[in-house]
KOLKOL-870471 format. One line per 8 residues: number of its first residue (from 1); their letters; for each residue y, x, z of N, C-alpha, C. Coordinates in steps of 0.001 Angstrom, whole numbers. Example, Ala and Ser with C-alpha at 12.3 -4.5 7.8 and 13.67 -1.06 7.14 Angstrom:
# KOLKOL-870471
1 = AS = -5690,13190,7800,-4500,12300,7800,-3300,13200,7800 | -2250,12850,7080,-1060,13670,7140,30,12900,7870
This chain:
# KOLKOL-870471
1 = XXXXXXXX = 13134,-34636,56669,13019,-33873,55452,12278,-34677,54389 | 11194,-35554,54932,10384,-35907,53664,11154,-36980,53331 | 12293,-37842,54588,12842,-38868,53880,13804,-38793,53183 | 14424,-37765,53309,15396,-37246,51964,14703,-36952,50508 | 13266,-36584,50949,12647,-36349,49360,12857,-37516,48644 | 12194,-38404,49743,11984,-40341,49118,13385,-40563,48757 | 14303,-40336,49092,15326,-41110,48718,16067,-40318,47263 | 15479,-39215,47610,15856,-38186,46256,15512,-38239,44784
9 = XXXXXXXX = 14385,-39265,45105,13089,-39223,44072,13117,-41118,43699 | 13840,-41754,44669,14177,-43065,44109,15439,-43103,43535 | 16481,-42388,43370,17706,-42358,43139,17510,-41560,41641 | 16030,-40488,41189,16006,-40052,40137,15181,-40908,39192 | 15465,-41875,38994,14665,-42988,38088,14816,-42320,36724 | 13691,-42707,36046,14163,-41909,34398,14672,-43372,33681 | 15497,-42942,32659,16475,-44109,31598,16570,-43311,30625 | 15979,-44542,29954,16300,-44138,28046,17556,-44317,28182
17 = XXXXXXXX = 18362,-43344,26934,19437,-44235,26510,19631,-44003,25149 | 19977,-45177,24426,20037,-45620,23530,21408,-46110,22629 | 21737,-45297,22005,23451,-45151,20907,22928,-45729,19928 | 23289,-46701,19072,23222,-47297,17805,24781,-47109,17505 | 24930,-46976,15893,25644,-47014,15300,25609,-47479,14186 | 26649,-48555,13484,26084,-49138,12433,27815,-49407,11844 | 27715,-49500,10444,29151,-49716,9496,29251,-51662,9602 | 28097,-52253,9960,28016,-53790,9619,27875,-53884,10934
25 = XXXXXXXX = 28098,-54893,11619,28231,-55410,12861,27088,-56594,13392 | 26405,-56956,11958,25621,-58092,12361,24390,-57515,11855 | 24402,-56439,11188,23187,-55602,11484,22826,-54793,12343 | 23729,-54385,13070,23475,-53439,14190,23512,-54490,15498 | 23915,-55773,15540,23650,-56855,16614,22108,-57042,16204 | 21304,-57354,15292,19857,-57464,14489,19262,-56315,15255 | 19321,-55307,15016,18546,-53691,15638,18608,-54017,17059 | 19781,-54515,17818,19923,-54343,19247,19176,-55174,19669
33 = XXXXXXXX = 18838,-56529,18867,18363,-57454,19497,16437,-57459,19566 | 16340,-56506,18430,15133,-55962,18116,14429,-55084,19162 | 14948,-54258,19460,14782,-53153,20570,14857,-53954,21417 | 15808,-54724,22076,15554,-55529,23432,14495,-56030,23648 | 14082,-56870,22830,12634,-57668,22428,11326,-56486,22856 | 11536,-55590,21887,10427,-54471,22259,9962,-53995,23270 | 11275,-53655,23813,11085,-53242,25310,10557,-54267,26326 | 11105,-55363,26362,10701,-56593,27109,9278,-57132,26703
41 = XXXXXXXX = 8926,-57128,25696,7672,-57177,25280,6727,-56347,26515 | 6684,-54888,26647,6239,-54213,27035,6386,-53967,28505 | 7628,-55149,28786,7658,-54701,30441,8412,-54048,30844 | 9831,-53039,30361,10355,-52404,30780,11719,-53465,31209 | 12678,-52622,32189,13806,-53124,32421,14440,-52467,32024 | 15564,-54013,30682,16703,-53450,30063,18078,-53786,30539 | 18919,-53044,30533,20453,-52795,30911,21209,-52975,29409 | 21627,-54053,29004,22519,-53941,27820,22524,-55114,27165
49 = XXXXXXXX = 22345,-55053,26095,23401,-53647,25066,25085,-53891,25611 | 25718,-52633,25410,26756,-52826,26254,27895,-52618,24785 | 28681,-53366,24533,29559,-53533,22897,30478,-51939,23886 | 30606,-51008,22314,31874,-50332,22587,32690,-49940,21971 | 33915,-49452,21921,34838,-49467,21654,34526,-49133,19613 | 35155,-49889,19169,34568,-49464,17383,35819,-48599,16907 | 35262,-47294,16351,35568,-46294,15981,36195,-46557,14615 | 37512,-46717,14169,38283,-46878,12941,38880,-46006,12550
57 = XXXXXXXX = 38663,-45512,11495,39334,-44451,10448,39874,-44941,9259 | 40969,-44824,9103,42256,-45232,8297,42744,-44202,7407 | 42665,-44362,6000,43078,-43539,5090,43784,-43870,4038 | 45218,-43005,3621,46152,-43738,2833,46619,-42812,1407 | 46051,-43368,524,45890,-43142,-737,46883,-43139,-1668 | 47248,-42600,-2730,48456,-42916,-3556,47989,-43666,-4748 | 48068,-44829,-4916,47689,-45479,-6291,47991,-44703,-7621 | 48855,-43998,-7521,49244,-43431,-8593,48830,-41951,-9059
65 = XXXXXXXX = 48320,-40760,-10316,48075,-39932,-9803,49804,-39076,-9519 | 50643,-38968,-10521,52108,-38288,-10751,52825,-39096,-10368 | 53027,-40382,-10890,54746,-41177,-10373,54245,-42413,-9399 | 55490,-42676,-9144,55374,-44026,-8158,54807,-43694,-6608 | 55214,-42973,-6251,54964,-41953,-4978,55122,-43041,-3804 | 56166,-44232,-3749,55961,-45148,-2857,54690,-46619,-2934 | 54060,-46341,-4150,52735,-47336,-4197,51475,-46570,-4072 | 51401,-47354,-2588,49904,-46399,-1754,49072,-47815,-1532
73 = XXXXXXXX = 47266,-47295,-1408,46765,-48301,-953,45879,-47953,680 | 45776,-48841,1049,45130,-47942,2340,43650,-48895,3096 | 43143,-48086,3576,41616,-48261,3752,40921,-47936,5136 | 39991,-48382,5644,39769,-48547,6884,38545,-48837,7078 | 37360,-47948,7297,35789,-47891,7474,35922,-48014,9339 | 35263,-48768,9293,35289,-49010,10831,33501,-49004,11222 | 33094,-48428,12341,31919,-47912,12943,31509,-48494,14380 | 31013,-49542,14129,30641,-50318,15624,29905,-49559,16410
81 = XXXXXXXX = 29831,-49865,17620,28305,-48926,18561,28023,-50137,19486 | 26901,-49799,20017,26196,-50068,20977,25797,-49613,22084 | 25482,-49769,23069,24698,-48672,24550,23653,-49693,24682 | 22469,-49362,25137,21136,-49979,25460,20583,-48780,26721 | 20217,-49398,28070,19761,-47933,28761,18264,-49188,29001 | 17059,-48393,28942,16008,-48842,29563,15319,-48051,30221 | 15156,-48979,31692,15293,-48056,33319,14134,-47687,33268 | 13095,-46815,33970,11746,-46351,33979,10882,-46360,32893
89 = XXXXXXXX = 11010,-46159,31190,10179,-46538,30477,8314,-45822,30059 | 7933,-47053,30270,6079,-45967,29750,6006,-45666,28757 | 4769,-44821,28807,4941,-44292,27424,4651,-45248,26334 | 3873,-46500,26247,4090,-47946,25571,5088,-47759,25295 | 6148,-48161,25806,7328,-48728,25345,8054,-47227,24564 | 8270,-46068,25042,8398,-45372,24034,7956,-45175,22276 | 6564,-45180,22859,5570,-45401,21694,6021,-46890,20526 | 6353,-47965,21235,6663,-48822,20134,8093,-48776,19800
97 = XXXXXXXX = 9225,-47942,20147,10485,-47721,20184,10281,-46687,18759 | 9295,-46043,18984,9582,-44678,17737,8430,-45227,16846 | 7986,-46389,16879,7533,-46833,15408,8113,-48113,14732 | 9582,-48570,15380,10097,-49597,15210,10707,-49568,13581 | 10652,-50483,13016,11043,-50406,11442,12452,-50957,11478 | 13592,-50283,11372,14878,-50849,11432,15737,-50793,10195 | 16734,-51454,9880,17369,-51771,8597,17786,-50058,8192 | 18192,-50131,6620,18818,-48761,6455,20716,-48444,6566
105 = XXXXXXXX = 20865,-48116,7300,22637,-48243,7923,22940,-47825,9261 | 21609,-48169,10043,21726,-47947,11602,21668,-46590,12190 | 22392,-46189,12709,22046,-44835,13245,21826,-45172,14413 | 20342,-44500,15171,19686,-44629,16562,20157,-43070,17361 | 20570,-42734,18503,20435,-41821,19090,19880,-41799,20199 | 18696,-41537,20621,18181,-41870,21754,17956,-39744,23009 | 18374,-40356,24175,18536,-39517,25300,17651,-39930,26589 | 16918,-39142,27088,16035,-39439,28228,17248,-38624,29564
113 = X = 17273,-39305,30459,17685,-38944,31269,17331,-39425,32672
């Protein structure tokens, strides 16, 4: 019984996890590489950043407002991400995670699990 606790209780490790989202790709590689640093600074073990799939939205416009109905222009905002998980973190490394100064563009989503 108690060795099922142990094995119950090593298998429940806590992990940050960590979603960045960014419109620029070499700013949101900058943030990832920032946070890695931080964490490692402090000792934690990081898993990442893991590249994923970039989110593209495509929109097709009519150049014209009344005539010329076949001259369109079309457009395409594309949304990189990231995954970062860091395995067991202290409260240090939390603590310098939520006072980190990061560019303005990045969206952070962070999940304890």
């Amino acid at each position: 019984m108690a060795e099922r606790r142990a094995k119950k209780q090593e298998a429940e490790e806590q992990r940050l996890r960590i979603r960045i989202r960014a419109y620029d790709h070499k700013i949101l590689d900058a943030s990832v590489r920032q946070i890695v640093e931080t964490a490692e600074r402090y000792g934690a073990e990081v898993s990442g950043p893991v590249p994923l799939p970039a989110e593209v939205r495509k929109y097709t416009v009519n150049r014209s407002t009344f005539v010329h109905k076949n001259a369109r222009e079309q457009f395409e905002m594309r949304v990189h991400k990231r995954l970062v998980d860091i395995l067991n973190p202290a409260s240090k490394v939390i603590d310098a995670l939520t006072s980190l100064n990061l560019p303005a563009g990045v969206d952070i989503e962070v999940k304890m699990a």
